[in-house]
C-alpha positions as CSV (number, residue, x, y, z in Angstrom):
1,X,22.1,-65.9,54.5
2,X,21.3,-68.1,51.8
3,X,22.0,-67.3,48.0
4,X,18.4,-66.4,46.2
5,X,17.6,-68.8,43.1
6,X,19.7,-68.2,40.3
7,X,16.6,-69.0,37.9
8,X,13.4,-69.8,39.8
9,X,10.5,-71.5,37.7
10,X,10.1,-68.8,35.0
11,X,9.9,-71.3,32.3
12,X,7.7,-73.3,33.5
13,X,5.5,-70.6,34.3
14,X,5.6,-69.2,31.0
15,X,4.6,-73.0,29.7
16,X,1.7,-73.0,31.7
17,X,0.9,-69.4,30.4
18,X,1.2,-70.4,26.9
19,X,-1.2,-73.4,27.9
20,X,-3.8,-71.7,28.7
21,X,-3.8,-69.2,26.0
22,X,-3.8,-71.9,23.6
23,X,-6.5,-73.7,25.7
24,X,-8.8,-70.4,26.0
25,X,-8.3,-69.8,21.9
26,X,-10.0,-73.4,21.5
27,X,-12.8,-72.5,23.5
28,X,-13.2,-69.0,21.5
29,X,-12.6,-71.0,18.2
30,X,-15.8,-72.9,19.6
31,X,-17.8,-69.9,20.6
32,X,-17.5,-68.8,17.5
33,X,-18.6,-72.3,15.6
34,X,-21.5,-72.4,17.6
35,X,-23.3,-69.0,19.5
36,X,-25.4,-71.8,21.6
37,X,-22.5,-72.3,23.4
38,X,-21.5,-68.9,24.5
39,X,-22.0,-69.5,28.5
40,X,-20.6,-72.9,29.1
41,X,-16.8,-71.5,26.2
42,X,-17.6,-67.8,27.8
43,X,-16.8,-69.3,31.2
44,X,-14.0,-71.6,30.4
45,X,-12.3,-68.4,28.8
46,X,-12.6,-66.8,31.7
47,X,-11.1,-69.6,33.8
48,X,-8.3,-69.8,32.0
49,X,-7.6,-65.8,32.2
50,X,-8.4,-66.0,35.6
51,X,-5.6,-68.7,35.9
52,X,-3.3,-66.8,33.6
53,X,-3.8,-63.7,35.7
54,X,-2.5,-66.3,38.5
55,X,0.6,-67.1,36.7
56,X,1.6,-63.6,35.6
57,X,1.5,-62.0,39.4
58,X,3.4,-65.0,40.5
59,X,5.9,-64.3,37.5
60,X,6.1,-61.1,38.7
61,X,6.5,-61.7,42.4
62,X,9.3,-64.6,41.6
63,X,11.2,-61.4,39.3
64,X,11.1,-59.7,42.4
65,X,13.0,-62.4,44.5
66,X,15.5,-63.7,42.3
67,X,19.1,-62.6,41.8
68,X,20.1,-64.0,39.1
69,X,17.7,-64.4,35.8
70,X,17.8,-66.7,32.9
71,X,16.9,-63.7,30.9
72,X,16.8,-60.0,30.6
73,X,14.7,-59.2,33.5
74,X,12.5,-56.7,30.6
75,X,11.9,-59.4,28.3
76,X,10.4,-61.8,31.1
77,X,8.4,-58.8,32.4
78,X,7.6,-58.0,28.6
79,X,7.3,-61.2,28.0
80,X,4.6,-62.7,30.7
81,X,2.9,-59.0,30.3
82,X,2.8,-59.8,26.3
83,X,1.1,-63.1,26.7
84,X,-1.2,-62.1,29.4
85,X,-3.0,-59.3,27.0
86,X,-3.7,-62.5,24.9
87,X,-6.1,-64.3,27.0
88,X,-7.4,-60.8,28.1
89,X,-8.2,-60.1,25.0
90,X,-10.2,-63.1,24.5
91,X,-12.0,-62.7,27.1
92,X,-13.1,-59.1,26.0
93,X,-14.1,-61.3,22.7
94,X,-16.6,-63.1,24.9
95,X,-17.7,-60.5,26.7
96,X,-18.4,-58.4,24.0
97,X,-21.0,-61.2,22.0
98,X,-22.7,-61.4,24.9
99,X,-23.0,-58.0,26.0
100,X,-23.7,-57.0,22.3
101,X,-26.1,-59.7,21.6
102,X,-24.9,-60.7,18.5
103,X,-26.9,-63.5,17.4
104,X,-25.2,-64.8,14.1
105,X,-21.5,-64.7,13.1
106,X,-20.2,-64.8,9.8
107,X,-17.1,-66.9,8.3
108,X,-14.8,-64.1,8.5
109,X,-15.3,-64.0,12.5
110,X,-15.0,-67.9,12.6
111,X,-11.5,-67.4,10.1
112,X,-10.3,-65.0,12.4
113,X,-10.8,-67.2,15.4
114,X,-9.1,-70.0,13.6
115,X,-6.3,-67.7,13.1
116,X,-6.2,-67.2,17.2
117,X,-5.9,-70.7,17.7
118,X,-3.0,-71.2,14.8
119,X,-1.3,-68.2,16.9
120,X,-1.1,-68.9,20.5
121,X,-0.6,-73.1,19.2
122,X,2.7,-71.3,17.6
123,X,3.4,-69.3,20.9
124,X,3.2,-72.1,22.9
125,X,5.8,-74.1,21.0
126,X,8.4,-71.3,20.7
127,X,7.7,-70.5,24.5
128,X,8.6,-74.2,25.2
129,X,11.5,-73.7,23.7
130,X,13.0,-70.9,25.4
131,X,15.0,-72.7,27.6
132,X,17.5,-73.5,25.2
133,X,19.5,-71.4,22.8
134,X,20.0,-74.4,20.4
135,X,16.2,-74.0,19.4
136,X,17.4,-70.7,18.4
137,X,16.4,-71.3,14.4
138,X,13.4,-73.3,15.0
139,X,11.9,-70.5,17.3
140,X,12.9,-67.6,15.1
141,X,11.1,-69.6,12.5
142,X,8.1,-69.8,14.9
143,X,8.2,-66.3,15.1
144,X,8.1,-65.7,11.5
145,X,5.3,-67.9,11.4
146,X,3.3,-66.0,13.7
147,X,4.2,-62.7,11.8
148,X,2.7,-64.3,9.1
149,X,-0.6,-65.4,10.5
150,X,-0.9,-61.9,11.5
151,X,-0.5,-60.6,8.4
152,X,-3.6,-63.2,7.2
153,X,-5.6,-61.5,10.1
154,X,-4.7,-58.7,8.9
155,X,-6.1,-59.0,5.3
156,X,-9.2,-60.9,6.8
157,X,-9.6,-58.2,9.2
158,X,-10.2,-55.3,6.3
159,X,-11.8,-57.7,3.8
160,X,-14.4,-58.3,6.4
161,X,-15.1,-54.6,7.3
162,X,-14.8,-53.6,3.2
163,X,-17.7,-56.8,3.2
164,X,-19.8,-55.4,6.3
165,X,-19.9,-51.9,4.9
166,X,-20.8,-53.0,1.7
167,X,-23.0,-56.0,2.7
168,X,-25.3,-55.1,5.7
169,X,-28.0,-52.5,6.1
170,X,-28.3,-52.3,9.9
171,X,-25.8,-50.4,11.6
172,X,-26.6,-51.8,14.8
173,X,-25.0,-55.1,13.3
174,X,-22.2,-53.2,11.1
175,X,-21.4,-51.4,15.3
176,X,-21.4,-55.0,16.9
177,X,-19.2,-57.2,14.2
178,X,-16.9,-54.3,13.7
179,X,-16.1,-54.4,16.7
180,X,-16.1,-58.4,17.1
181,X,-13.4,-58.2,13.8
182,X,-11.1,-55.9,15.7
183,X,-11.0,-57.7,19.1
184,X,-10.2,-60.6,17.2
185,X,-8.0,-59.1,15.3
186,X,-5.8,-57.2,18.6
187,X,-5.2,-60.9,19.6
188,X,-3.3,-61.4,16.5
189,X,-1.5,-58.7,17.3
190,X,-1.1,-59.0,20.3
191,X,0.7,-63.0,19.3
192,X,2.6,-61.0,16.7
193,X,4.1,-58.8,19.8
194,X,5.1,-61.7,22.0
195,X,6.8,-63.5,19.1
196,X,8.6,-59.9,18.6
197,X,9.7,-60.5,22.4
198,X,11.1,-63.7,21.9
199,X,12.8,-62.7,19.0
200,X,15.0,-60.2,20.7
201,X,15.5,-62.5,23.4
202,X,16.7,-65.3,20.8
203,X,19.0,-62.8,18.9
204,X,20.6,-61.4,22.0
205,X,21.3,-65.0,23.9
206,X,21.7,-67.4,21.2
């Protein structure tokens, strides 16, 4: 019998994850710049989680069949896992303007949406540098980056709620961008705990 791969394809799978994350947090970034277009950017969301969901069982399936991996066989599982809630998250983002009918968003949504696309843009790049240990510094600095930007979320996230509270009269609208701010903000999150993966994967193989 043969020998099974030493490494497979993860990389490239995890490139064409990061892809799409980045692609689907372009189309929320436009969602968010323009409500009109919430079916034709609600759909391409969904087509690129629907793809991501593709690369993540294939990830999972090629774990499964390979002896020897690049990496700790936790951190890809963590890893592919991490990224995945991204897009899933975005498309909860989607759903939940459409199912809450929220007819008008404010600038703190549309900052926070920009803050989405800054994130998976920076996840991408460190992800396409995972095959090599001598990006080591210029990932970890990725990663700091993307600690950062969810630390801006972060303060955009509570000065938008402080705002809301203190701002608008309905609670109707105070229940539907409440909850808008916090999906938005879980993706930030969400980046900030992938970049945590990669992290420990760059400090333990570089």
């Amino acid at each position: 019998m043969g020998l099974l791969p030493r490494e497979g394809r993860f990389f490239d799978l995890f490139n064409s994850h990061a892809e799409l994350a980045a692609r689907a947090a372009v189309e929320l970034k436009a969602l968010f710049a323009d409500l009109g277009e919430l079916e034709p950017r609600s759909r391409a969301i969904e087509r690129n989680e629907k793809e991501a969901d593709r690369i993540t069982h294939e990830t999972v399936q090629l774990l499964h069949k390979t002896f020897i991996t690049p990496l700790d066989r936790d951190e890809i599982h963590q890893l592919i896992t991490g990224m995945d809630d991204i897009l899933d998250l975005m498309e909860d983002v989607a759903t939940c303007v459409f199912l809450y009918d929220v007819r008008a968003v404010t600038p703190d949504a549309q900052k926070l949406a920009e803050i989405c696309v800054a994130c998976t843009l920076k996840v991408k790049e460190a992800v396409g540098m995972l095959a090599s240990m001598q990006n080591a510094d210029a990932i970890l600095r990725l990663c700091g980056d993307i600690d950062r930007l969810e630390s801006e979320a972060d303060f955009v996230f509570r000065s938008a709620l402080a705002k809301l509270f203190r701002e608008e009269s309905d609670a109707k609208q105070i229940l539907k961008l409440k909850e808008v701010y916090q999906l938005l903000e879980s993706i930030t999150d969400k980046a900030e705990d992938v970049a945590n993966v990669i992290e420990g994967i760059v400090l333990e193989n570089a």
